[in-house]
PABA-798230 format. One record per residue (C-alpha): residue number from 1; residue in three letters; x negated, y, z negated. Coordinates in steps of 0.05 Angstrom, whole numbers, plus 5000, padded with zeros to 4 digits. Layout:
// PABA-798230
     i    aa     xx     yy     zz
   NUM   ala      X      Y      Z
...
//
This chain:
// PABA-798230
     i    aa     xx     yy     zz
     1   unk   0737   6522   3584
     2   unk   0805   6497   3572
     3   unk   0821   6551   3534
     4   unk   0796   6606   3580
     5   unk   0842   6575   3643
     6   unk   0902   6583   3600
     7   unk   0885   6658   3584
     8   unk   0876   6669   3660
     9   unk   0944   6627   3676
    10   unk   0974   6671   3621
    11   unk   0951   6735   3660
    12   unk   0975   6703   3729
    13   unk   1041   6699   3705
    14   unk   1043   6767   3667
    15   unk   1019   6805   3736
    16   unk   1067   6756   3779
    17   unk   1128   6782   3737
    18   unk   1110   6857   3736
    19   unk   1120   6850   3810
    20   unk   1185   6825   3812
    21   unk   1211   6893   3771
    22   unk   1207   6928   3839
    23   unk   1235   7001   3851
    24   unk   1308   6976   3818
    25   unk   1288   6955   3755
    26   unk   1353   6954   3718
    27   unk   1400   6949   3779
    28   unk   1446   6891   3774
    29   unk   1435   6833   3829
    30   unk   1481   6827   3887
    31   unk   1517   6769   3909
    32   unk   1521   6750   3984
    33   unk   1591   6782   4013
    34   unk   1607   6787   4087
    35   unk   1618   6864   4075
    36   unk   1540   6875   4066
    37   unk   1513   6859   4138
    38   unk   1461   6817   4114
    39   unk   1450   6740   4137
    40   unk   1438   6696   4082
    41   unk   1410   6625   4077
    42   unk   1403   6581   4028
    43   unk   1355   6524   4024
    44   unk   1368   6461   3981
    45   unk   1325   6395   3981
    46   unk   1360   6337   3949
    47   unk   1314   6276   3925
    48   unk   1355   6220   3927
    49   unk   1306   6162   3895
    50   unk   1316   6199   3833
    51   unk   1383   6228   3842
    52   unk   1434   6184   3869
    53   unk   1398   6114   3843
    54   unk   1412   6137   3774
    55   unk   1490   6155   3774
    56   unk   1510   6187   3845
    57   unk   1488   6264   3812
    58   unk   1464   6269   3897
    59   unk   1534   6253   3919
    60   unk   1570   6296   3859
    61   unk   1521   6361   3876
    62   unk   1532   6351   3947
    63   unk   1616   6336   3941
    64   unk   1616   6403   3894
    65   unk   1579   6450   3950
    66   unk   1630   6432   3990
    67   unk   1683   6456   3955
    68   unk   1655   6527   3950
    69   unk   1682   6579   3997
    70   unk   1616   6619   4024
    71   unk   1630   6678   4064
    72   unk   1607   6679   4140
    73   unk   1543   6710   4138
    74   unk   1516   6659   4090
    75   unk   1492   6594   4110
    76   unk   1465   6534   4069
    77   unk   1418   6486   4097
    78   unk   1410   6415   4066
    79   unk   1351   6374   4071
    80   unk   1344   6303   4037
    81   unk   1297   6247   4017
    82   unk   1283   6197   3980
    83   unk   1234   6139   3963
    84   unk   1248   6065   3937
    85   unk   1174   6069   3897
    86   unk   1164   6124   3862
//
């Protein structure tokens, strides 16, 4: 049984994949510029029990996004948490 759930999780992944190729296969990606017209948003979830407890890695990830110089039509949205018990 075991074995036949990793086949099928194997075949998942294969098909899952072959859909990403899409009609550009081989066309480089894009990064977000305010000449395209296109909104952008960016969603980031920062766990902070396991994060900033540990060394501050929350407060250095969060200090280095803001140095970054986005472009207009991109907007980041920042959602935190955090537990004292894992």
């Amino acid at each position: 049984m075991k074995k036949l759930l990793t086949y099928l999780l194997a075949l998942c992944m294969i098909f899952s994949l072959a859909a990403c190729a899409g009609g550009n296969a081989g066309s480089e990606a894009t990064e977000p510029s305010a000449s395209t017209g296109t909104d952008w948003a960016v969603y980031w979830y920062l766990c902070g029990s396991d994060l900033e407890s540990g060394g501050g890695f929350a407060t250095n990830d969060l200090s280095e996004l803001m140095e970054v110089q986005l472009p207009d039509n991109v907007k980041v949205v920042i959602e935190t948490g955090g537990s004292t018990v894992w």
